[in-house]
C-alpha positions as CSV (number, residue, x, y, z in Angstrom):
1,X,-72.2,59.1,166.8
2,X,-68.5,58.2,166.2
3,X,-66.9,55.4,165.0
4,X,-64.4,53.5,167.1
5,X,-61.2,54.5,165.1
6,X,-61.5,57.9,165.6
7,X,-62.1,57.7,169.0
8,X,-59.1,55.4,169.3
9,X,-56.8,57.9,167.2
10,X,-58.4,60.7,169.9
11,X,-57.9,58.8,173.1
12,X,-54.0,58.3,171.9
13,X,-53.5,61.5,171.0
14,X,-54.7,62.8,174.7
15,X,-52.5,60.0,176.5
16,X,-49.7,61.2,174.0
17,X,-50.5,65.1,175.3
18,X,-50.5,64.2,178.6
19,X,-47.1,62.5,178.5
20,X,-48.3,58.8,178.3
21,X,-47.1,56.4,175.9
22,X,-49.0,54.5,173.7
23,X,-49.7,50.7,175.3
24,X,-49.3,48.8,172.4
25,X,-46.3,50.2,171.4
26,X,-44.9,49.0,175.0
27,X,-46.2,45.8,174.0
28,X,-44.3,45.9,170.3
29,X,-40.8,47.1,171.9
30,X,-41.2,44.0,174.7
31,X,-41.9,41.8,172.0
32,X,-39.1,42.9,169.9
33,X,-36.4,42.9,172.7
34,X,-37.4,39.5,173.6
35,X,-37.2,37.8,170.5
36,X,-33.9,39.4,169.9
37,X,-32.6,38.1,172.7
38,X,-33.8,34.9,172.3
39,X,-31.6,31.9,171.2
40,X,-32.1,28.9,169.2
41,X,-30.6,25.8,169.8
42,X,-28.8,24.3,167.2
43,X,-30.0,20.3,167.8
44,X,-33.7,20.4,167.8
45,X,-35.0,18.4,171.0
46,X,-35.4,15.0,171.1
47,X,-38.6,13.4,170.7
48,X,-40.3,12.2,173.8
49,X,-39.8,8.7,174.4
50,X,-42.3,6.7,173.9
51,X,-43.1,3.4,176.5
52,X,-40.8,0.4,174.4
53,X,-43.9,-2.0,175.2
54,X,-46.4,0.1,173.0
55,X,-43.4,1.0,170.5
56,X,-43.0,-2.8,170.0
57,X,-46.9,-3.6,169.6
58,X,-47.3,-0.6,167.2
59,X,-44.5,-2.0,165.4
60,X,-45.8,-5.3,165.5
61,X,-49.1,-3.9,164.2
62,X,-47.5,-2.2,161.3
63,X,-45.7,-5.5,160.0
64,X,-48.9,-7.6,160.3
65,X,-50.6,-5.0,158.2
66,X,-47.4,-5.5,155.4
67,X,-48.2,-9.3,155.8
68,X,-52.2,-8.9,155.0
69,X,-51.6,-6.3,152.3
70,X,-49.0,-8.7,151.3
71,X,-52.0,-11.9,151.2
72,X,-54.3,-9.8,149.2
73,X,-52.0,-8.8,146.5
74,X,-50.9,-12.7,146.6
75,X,-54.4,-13.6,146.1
76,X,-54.7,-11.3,143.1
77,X,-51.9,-12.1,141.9
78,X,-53.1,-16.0,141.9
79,X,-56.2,-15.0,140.6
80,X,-54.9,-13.5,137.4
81,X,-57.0,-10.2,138.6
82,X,-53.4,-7.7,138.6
83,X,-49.7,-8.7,137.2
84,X,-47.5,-7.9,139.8
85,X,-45.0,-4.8,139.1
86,X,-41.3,-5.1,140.2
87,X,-42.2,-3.4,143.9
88,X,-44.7,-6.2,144.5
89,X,-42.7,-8.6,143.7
90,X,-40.5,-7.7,146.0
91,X,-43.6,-7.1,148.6
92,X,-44.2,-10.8,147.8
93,X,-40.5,-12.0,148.1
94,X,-39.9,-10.2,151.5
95,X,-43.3,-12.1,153.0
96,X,-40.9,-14.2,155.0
97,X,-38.7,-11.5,156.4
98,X,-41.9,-10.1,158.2
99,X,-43.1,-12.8,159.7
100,X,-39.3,-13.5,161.2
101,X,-39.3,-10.0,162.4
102,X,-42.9,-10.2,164.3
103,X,-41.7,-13.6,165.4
104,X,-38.6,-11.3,167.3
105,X,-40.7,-8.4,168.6
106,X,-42.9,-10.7,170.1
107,X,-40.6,-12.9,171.5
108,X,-39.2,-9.2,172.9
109,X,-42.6,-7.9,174.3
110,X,-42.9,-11.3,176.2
111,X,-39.7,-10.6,177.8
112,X,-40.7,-7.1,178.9
């Protein structure tokens, strides 16, 4: 019983004798020429654009999340459970800067 390579290696070599060529290397040399000829563009393409009603919300949804993470640590903070580093502090101080920007996108996704 033989194994599949050799009969592979003896089916090629018959193609090869009977003036046939080889598929796969077809296959290689279309490969080849077409990625050779292919160009790349030099800006990649722009993103698709996403509907600006669920871009608002899920911007909307990411600042609310700031403004509970920003709760818990204030709690903690209270609490004498963690000493705030400098970033939180500023996490703390900027508390009133997300709420004004929700305030805005909402007042922009009424609008829509």
């Amino acid at each position: 019983q033989k194994r599949k390579t050799p009969r592979r290696n003896e089916n090629r070599r018959k193609k090869k004798e009977d003036g046939g060529e080889d598929s796969e290397d077809d296959g290689v040399e279309e490969v080849s020429g077409a990625i050779a000829s292919a160009k790349l563009s030099e800006t990649p393409a722009p993103p698709a654009e996403a509907d600006p009603k669920e871009a608002g919300e899920k911007k909307i949804r990411n600042l609310k999340k700031k403004l509970r993470q920003s709760d818990d640590l204030k709690a903690k903070v209270d609490a004498g459970e963690v000493v705030a580093s400098d970033e939180q502090k500023d996490k703390l101080a900027k508390r009133g800067e997300v709420e004004a920007e929700i305030a805005v996108l909402e007042a922009q996704l009424k609008s829509l």
